[in-house]
C-alpha positions in Angstrom: -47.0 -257.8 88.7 -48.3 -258.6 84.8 -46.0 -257.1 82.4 -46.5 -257.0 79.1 -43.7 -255.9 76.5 -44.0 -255.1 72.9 -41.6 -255.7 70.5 -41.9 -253.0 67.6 -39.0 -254.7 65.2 -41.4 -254.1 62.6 -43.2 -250.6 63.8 -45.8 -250.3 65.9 -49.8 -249.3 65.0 -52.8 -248.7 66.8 -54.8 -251.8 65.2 -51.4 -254.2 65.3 -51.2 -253.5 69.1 -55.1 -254.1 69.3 -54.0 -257.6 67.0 -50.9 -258.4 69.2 -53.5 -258.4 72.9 -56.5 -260.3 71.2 -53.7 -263.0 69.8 -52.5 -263.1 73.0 -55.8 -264.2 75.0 -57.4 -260.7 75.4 -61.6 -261.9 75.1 -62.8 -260.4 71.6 -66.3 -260.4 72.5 -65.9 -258.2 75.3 -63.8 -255.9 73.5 -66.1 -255.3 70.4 -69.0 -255.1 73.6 -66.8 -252.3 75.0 -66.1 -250.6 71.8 -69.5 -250.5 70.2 -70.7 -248.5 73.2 -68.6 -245.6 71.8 -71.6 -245.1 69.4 -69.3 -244.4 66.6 -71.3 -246.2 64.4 -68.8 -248.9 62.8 -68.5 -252.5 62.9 -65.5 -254.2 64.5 -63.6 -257.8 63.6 -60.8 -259.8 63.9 -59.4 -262.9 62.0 -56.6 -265.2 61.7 -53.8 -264.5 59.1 -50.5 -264.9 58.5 -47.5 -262.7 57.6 -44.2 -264.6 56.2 -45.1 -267.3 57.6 -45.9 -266.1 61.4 -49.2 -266.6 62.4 -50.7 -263.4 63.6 -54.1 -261.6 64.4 -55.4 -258.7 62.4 -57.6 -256.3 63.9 -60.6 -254.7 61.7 -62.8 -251.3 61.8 -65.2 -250.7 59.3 -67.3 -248.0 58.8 -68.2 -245.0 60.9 -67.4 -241.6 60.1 -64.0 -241.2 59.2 -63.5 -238.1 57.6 -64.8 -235.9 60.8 -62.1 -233.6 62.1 -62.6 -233.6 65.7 -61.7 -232.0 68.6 -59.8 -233.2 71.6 -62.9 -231.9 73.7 -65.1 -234.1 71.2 -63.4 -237.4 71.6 -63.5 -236.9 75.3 -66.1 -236.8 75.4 -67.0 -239.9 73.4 -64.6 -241.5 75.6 -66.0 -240.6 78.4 -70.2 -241.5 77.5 -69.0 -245.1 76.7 -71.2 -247.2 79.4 -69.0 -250.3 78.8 -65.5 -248.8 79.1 -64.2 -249.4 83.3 -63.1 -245.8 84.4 -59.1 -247.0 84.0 -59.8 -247.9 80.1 -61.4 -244.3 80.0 -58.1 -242.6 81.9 -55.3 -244.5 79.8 -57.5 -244.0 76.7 -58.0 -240.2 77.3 -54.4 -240.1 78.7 -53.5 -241.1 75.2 -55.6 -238.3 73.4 -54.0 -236.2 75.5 -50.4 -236.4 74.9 -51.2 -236.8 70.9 -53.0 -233.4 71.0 -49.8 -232.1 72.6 -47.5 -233.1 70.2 -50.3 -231.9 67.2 -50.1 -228.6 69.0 -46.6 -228.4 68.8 -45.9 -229.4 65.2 -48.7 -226.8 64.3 -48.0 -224.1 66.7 -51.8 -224.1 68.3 -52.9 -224.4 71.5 -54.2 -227.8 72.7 -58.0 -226.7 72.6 -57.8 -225.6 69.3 -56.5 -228.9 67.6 -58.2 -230.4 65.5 -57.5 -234.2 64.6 -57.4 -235.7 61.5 -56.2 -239.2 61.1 -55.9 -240.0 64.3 -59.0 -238.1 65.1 -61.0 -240.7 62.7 -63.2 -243.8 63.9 -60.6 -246.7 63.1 -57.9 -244.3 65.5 -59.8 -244.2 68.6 -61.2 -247.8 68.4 -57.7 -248.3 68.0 -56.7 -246.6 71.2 -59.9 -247.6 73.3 -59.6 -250.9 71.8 -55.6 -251.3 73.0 -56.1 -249.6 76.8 -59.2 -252.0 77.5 -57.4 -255.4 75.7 -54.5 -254.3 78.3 -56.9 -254.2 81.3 -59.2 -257.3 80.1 -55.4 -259.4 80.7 -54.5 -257.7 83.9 -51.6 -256.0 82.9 -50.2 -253.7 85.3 -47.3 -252.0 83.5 -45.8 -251.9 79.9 -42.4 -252.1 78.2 -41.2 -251.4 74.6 -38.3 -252.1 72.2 -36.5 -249.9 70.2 -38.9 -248.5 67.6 -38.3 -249.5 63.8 -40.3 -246.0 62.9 -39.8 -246.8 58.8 -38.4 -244.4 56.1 -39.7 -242.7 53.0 -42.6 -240.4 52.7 -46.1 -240.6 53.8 -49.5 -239.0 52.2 -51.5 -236.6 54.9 -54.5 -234.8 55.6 -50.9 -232.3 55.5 -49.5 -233.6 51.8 -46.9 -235.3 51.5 -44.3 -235.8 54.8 -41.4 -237.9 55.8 -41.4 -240.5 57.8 -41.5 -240.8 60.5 -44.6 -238.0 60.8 -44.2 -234.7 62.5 -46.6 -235.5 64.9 -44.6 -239.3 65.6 -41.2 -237.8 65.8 -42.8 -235.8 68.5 -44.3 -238.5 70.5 -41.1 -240.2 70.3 -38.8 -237.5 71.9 -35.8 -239.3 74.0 -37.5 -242.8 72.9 -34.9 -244.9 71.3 -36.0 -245.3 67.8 -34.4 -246.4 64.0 -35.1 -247.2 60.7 -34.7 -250.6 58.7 -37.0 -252.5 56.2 -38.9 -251.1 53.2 -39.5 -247.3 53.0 -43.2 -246.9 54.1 -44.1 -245.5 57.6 -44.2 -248.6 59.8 -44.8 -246.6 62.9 -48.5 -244.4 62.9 -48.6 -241.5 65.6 -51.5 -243.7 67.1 -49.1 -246.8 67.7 -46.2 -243.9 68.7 -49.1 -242.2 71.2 -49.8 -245.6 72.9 -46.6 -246.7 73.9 -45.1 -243.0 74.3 -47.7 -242.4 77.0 -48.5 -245.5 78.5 -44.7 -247.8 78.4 -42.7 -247.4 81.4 -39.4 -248.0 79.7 -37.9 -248.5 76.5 -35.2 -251.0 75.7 -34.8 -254.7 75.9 -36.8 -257.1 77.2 -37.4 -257.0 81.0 -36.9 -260.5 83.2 -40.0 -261.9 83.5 -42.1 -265.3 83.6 -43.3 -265.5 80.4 -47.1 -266.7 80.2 -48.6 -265.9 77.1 -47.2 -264.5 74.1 -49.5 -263.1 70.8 -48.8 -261.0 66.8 -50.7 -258.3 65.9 -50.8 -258.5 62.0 -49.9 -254.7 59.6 -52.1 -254.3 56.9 -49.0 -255.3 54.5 -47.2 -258.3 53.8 -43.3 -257.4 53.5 -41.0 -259.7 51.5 -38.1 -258.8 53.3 -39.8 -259.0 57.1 -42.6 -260.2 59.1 -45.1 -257.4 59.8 -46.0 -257.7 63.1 -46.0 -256.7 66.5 -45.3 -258.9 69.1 -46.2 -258.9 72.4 -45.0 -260.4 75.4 -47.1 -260.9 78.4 -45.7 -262.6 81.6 -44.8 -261.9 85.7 -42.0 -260.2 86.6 -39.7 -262.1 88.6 -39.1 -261.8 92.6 -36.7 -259.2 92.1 -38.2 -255.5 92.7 -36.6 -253.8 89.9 -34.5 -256.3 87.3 -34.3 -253.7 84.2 -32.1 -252.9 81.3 -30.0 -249.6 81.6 -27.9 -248.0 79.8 -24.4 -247.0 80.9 -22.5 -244.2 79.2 -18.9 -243.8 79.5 -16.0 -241.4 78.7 -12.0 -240.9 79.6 -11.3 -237.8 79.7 -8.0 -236.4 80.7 -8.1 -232.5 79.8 -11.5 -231.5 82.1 -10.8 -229.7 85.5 -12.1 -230.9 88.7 -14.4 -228.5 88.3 -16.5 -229.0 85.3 -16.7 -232.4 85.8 -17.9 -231.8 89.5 -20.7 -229.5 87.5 -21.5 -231.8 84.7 -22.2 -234.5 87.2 -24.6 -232.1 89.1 -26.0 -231.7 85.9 -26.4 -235.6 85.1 -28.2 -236.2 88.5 -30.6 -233.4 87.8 -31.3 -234.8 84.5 -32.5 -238.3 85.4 -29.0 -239.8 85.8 -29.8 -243.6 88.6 -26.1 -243.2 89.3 -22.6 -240.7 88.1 -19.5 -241.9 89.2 -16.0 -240.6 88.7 -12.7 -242.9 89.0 -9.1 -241.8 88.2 -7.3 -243.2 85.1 -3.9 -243.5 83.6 -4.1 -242.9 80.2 -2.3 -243.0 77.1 0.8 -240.9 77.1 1.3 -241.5 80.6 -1.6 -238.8 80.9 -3.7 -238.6 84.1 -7.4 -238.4 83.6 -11.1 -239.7 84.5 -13.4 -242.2 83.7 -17.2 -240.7 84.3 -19.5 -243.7 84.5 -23.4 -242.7 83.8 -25.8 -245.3 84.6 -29.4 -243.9 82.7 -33.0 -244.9 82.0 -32.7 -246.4 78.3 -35.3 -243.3 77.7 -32.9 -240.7 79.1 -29.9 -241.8 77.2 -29.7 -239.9 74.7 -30.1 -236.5 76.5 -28.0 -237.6 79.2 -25.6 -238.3 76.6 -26.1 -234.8 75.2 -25.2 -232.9 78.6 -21.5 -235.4 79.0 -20.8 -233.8 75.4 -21.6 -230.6 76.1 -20.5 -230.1 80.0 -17.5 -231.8 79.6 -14.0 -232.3 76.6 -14.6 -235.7 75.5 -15.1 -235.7 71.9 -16.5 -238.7 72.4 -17.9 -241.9 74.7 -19.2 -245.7 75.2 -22.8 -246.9 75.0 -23.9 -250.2 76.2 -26.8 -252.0 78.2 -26.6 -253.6 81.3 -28.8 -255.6 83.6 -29.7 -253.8 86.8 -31.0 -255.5 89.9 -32.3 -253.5 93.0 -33.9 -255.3 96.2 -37.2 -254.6 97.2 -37.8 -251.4 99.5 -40.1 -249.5 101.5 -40.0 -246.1 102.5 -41.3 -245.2 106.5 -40.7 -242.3 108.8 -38.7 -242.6 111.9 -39.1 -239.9 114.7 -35.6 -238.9 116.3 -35.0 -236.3 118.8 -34.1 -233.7 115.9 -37.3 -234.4 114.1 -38.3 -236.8 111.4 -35.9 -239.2 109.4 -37.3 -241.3 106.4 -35.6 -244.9 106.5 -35.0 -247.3 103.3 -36.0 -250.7 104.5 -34.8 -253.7 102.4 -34.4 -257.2 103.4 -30.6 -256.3 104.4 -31.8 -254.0 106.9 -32.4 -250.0 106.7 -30.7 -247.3 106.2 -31.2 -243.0 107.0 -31.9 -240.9 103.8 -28.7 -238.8 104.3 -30.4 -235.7 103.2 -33.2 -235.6 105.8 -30.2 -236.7 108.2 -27.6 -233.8 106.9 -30.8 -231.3 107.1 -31.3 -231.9 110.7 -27.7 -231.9 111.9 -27.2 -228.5 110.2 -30.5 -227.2 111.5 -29.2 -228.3 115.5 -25.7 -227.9 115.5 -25.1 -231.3 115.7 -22.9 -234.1 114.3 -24.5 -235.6 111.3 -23.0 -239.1 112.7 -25.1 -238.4 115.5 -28.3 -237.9 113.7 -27.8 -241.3 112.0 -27.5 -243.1 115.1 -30.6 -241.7 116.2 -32.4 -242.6 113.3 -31.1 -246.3 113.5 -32.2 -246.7 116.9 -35.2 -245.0 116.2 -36.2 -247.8 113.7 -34.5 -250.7 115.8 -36.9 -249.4 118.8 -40.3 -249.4 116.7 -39.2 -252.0 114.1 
């Protein structure tokens, strides 16, 4: 499986991530092919600079009518006339539009239809996104990562006046991403860039193990004194391994919840997005028994995951930190038992019941639940 990660240290745009894929081997010709069939009646580029001191590629739309407000109906449709685009460059790309107009309608209160787009409804914003989603497909990449977001500080001119930065509409996108601010105060992250990776990235964090093949720098339209302006991306095959991810792992001791509550708030955790909650038993300080409750999270869900262990449970406070998690490759089949259907997790190592398809039958028959896993393992050692 191609991967390919972007590394938003410096922000993230629409034309840096179109930069960051041509620099990295994406075929230019193609891509100004594809996008000039959008009819939008600009002219596209792409040259060689160079910001302190990294080389880097800088991505160009001239042209076109950029002051139109359109509608989400409108670029649809543009999207969807464009005889050169494949039909997954039109989905991502439309995808895209999508969850932007969302967030637009809730900063403004409007429904969906009735957004209107202004910057990001202009000609350089959706040769931006088309230009990104079919650079992506023209180097085969199957599925996307992204850092932690540097979104910039400050204030930024709008169709809207004068905001903060990060945008309305980017603060939005970036709900439960992880995100910070560091370099000079200007917005480094647009709500293009923060649409892309919000909607197509399938994780947020540090880098994931993989076999790096190609590497490439999108080029901002700035040169910072104190930082490289660019976006970097990373494009390579994930390893062997079926899942070999960052996580993040939150942790507390606490020694004044009852049994109860924490039994709750770790209900709550798994039906939040929680991989794994765990509970062991601690001696604490003052000769105090308590708990240590172990969350192991998506680096996307950790901060609202981290929300419900302050608010379900008395800690006043807990432990952040990545880790590297590793999980065998696995199938899913059904196995037919006497009691009915049982799906199996197959692995390398062997397979295994799901215990809630087995604990469903038992307590539909009457039976032992050990007995409904024996019948599922011998199910799958018969046929398998």
């Amino acid at each position: 499986m191609k991967t390919c990660y972007f590394d938003a240290f410096s922000g993230i745009s629409g034309d840096m991530t179109v930069g960051a894929l041509l620099d990295a081997g994406a075929d230019g010709v193609r891509l100004i092919d594809a996008l000039q069939s959008l009819n939008l009646g600009a002219s596209y580029s792409y040259e060689k600079t160079k910001r302190r001191g990294i080389a880097a590629t800088k991505f160009h739309v001239e042209g076109g009518e950029q002051k139109a407000h359109r509608h989400l109906p409108h670029i649809v449709r543009i999207i969807e006339n464009a005889a050169a685009l494949t039909e997954r460059t039109k989905r991502r790309s439309i995808d895209v539009f999508n969850k932007l107009g969302a967030a637009e309608a809730k900063v403004h209160n409007l429904p969906l239809e009735k957004v209107h787009f202004h910057e990001v409804g202009a000609v350089d914003s959706i040769s931006d996104i088309v230009g990104a989603c079919f650079a992506l497909e023209l180097l085969g990449v199957d599925d996307i990562y992204c850092s932690k977001i540097n979104v910039g500080s400050g204030i930024v001119e709008t169709e809207h006046g004068t905001l903060p930065v990060p945008a309305p509409a980017t603060t939005e996108l970036l709900v439960d991403r992880p995100i910070y601010s560091k370099g000079p105060e200007m917005e480094l992250t647009t709500p293009t860039g923060a649409a892309l990776v919000s909607t197509l990235a399938a994780g947020f964090g540090v880098m994931p193990s993989m076999s790096v093949e190609r590497t490439g720098f999108g080029a901002g339209s700035k040169d910072f004194p104190m930082q490289a302006n660019v976006l970097r991306c990373v494009i390579g095959q994930r390893e062997a391994v079926a899942e070999s991810t960052t996580v993040s792992v939150i942790e507390a001791n606490i020694d004044d919840s009852s049994p109860q509550v924490l039994g709750y708030a770790m209900d709550r955790l798994f039906a939040a997005g929680a991989l794994d909650v765990t509970l062991q038993p601690l001696l604490m300080k003052k000769n105090r028994p308590g708990s240590l409750l172990s969350v192991i999270a998506r680096p996307e869900d950790q901060e609202s995951l981290t929300r419900i262990v302050l608010a379900e449970t008395s800690t006043l406070g807990l432990r952040l930190y990545s880790a590297e998690r590793r999980v065998q490759s696995r199938s899913v089949i059904e196995v037919e038992t006497p009691h009915g259907k049982v799906r199996m997790k197959v692995s390398p190592q062997g397979a295994s019941p799901e215990y809630d398809d087995c604990r469903a039958l038992a307590e539909a028959a009457g039976v032992p639940l050990k007995q409904i896993l024996a019948e599922a393992q011998y199910a799958y050692l018969k046929e398998f």
